[in-house]
C-alpha positions in Angstrom: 172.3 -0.2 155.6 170.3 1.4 158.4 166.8 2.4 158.4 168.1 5.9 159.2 169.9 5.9 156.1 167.1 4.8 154.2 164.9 7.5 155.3 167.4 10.5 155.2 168.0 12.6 152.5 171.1 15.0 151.7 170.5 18.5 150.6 173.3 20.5 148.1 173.0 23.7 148.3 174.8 26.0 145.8 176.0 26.9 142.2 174.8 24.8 138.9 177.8 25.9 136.6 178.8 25.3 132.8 182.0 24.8 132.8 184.1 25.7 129.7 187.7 24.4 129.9 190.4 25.3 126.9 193.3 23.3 126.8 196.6 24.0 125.1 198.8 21.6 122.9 201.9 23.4 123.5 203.7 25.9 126.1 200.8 28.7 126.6 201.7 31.9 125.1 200.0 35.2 127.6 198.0 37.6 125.1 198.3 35.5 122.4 195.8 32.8 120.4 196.4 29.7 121.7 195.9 26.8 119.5 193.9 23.9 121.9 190.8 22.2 122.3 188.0 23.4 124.0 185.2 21.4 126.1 182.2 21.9 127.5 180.4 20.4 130.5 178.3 20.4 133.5 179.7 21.6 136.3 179.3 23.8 139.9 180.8 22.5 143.3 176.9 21.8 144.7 175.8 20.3 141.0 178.7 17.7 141.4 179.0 16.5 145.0 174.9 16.1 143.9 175.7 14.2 140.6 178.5 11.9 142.0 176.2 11.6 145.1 173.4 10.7 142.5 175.7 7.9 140.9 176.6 6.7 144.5 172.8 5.9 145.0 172.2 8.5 147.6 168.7 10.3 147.6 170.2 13.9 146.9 168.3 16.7 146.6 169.7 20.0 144.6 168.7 23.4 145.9 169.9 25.7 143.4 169.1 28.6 140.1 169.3 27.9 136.8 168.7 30.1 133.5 166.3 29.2 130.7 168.8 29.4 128.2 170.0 26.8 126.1 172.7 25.7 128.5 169.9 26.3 131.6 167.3 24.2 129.5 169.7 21.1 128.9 171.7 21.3 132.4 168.3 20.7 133.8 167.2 17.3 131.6 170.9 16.1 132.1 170.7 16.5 136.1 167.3 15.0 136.2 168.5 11.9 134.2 171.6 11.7 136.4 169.2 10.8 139.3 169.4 14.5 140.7 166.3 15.6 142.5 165.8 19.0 141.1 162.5 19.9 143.4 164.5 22.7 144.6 165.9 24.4 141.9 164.3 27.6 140.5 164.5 29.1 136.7 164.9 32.2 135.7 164.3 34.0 132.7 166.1 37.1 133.5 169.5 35.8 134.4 172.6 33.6 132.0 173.0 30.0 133.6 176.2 30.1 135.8 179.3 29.8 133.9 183.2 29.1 134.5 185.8 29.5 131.8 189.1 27.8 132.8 192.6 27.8 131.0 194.8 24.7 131.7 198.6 24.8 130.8 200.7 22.2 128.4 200.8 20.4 131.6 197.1 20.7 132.4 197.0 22.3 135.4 194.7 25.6 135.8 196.3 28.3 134.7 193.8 30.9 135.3 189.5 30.9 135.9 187.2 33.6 135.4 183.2 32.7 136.7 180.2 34.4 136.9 177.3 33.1 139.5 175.9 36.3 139.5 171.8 34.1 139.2 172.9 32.9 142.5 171.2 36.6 144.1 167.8 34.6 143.1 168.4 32.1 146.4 167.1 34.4 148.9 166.8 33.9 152.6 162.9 33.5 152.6 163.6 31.0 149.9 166.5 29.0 151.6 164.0 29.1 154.7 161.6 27.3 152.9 163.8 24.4 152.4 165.4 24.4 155.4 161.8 24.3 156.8 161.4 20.3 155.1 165.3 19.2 156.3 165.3 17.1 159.2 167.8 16.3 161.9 168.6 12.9 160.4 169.1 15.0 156.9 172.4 16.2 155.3 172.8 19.6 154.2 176.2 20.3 152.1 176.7 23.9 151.2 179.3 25.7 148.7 180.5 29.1 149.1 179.3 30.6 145.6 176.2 32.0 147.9 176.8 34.9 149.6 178.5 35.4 153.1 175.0 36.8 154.6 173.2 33.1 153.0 175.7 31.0 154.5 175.7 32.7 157.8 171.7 32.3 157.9 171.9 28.6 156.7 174.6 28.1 159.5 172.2 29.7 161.9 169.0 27.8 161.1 170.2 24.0 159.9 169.5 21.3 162.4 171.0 18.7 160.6 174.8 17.6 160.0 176.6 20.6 157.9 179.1 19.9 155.2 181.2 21.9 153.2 184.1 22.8 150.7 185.5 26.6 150.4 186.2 26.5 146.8 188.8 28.9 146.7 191.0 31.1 149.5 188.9 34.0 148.6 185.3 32.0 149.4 186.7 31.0 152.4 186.8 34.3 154.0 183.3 33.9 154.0 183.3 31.1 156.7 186.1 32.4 159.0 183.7 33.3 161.8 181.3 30.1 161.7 184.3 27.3 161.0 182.7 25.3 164.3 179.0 25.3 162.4 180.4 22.4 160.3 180.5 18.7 160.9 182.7 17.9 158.0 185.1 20.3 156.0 187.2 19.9 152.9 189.4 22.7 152.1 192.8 22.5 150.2 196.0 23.3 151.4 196.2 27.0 150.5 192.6 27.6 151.6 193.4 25.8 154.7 196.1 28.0 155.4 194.1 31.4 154.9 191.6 30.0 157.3 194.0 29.2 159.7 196.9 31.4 159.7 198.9 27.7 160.1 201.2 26.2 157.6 200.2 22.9 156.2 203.8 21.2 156.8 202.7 21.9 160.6 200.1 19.0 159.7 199.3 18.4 163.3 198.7 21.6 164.7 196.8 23.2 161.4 194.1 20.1 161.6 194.2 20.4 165.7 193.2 24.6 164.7 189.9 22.7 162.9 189.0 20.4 165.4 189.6 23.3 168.3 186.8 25.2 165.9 184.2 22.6 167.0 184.7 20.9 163.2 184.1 17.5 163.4 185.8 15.9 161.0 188.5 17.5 158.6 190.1 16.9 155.6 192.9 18.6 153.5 193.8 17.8 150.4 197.4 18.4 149.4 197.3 17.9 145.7 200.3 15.0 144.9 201.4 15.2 148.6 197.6 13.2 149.3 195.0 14.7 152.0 195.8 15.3 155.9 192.5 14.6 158.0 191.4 14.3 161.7 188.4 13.3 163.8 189.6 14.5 166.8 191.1 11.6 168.0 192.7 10.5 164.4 195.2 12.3 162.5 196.0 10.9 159.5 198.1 11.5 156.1 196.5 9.8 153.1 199.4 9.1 150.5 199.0 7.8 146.8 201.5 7.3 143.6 201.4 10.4 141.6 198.5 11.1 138.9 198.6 12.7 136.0 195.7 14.3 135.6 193.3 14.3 132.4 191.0 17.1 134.1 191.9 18.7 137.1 188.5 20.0 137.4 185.5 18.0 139.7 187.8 16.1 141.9 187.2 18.0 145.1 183.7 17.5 144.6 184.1 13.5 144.1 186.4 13.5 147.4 183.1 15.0 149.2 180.8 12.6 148.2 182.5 9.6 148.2 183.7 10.4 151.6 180.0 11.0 152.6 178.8 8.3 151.3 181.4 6.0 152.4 180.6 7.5 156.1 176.8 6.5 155.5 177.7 3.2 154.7 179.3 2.5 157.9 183.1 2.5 156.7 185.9 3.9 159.5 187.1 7.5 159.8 190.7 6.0 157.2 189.0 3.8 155.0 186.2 6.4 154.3 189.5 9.1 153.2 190.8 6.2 151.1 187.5 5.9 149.1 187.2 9.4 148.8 190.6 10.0 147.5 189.9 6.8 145.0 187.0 8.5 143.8 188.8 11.7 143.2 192.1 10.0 141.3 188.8 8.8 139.0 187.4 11.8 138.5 191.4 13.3 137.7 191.6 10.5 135.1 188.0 11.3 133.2 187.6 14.1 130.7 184.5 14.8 132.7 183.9 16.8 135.7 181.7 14.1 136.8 183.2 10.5 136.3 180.6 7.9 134.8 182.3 4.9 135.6 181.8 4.8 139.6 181.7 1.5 141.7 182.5 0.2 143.9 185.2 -2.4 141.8 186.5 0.2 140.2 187.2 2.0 143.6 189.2 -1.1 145.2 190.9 -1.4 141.8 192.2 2.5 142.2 192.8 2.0 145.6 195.0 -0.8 144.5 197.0 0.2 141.9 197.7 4.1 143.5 198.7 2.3 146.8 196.4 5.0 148.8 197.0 4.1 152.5 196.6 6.0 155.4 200.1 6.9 157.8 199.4 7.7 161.5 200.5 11.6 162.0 202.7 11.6 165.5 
């Protein structure tokens, strides 16, 4: 491990979300009670690349608003235990903690999401300014498009470090349409790949060359069973796997983030850093927790393994 990776830090800027999942047994029935089980758990896109990041032994730093209601109160304990360093994150007395309610089918996949981040107006400029002020060029800053267009646009225009991020959903990504080349590393999904693009995903070469023409430095796609599509600029590459069945669809995206950043820190190759990541994130599919507990690194070759994820040159 370097001495610059000792020293550096990595910065997750973004939403701290409960997340509240119901599950049905059978086929779901529209305006109806659905018999099902429901869970709760800690969640957000910037509270879970920071927890998995956390786990990885990285020294993450989470810059972020949380109520101090119940689920505010113990959100904060749990991240702090996890290894989070919550320096960052402010409370509020006025505002609920962030939530998202999701509905999975029989076949749990998402059906539909409703989520409120309306606390996320407390992370003003002059208060992101204040952070940025202590992140160095050697730093890590991952950001998550819960904030608002105007906030990204100012973090984009005043980072000097490395810039990371995810656009959630095809509506968040709007939100980064004019500032795609700002970003060393992004992870968007197929569909929110396409809205930023205007390029089909089954044109793989062309839709990651449209990234890398940006000024992104690295991309990655995921493709959901079809595996992730990635470039460097110099690399294209497919990333193929056997087919999951997921046990929570929810928090993988996040665990393909920071396992690929981490992976990158440790000095692994452009493919081999996409294979970890998408190791990480068949864990994370296979754990009733947005956040899986049982990382390592044995249990990431062992994944790797038995889903045959290997990388396939794009022509």
């Amino acid at each position: 491990m370097s001495e610059m990776k000792k020293m550096s830090k990595i910065y997750v800027i973004g939403g701290c979300i409960i997340d509240i999942q119901g599950a049905v047994g059978e086929t779901l029935r529209l305006h109806d009670s659905n018999p099902g089980k429901i869970a709760y758990s800690y969640g957000g896109v910037a509270r879970n690349v920071a927890e998995n990041l956390a786990h990885l032994e990285e020294d993450v730093y989470l810059v972020s608003v949380l109520g101090t209601d119940v689920f505010g109160e113990n959100m904060y304990h749990y991240c702090t235990e996890s290894g989070i360093k919550m320096d960052y994150v402010l409370r509020s007395n006025d505002y609920a903690t962030s939530s998202y309610m999701a509905i999975l089918d029989e076949d749990r996949e998402m059906y539909v999401a409703v989520v409120d981040t309306s606390i996320l107006a407390l992370l003003t400029k002059e208060y992101i300014e204040s952070v940025l002020d202590k992140i160095t060029e050697e730093d890590i800053l991952i950001v998550d498009t819960n904030l608002d267009e105007d906030l990204i646009q100012y973090i984009v225009g005043n980072s000097n470090c490395p810039l990371y991020l995810d656009p959630i959903s095809t509506k968040k990504a709007e939100k980064i349409k004019d500032c795609l080349g700002a970003f060393h590393f992004l992870k968007p999904n197929n569909f929110e790949a396409e809205t930023l693009s205007g390029i089909s995903v089954k044109n793989e070469k062309e839709i990651l060359d449209f990234f890398i023409a940006q000024g992104v430095k690295e991309v990655a796609i995921s493709m959901g069973e079809d595996g992730v599509i990635a470039s460097n600029g110099v690399e294209h590459i497919h990333i193929r796997h056997e087919r999951v069945t997921p046990v929570n669809p929810t928090g993988a995206g996040d665990s393909f983030m920071a396992a690929y950043l981490w992976a990158r820190r440790q000095g692994k190759q452009f493919q081999e850093s996409l294979e970890i990541a998408c190791a990480v994130a068949i864990c994370t599919l296979l754990d009733v927790q947005t956040v899986t507990q049982t990382l390592s690194c044995d249990r990431i070759e062992q994944v790797r393994k038995e889903m045959n994820i290997r990388g396939e040159r794009i022509c």
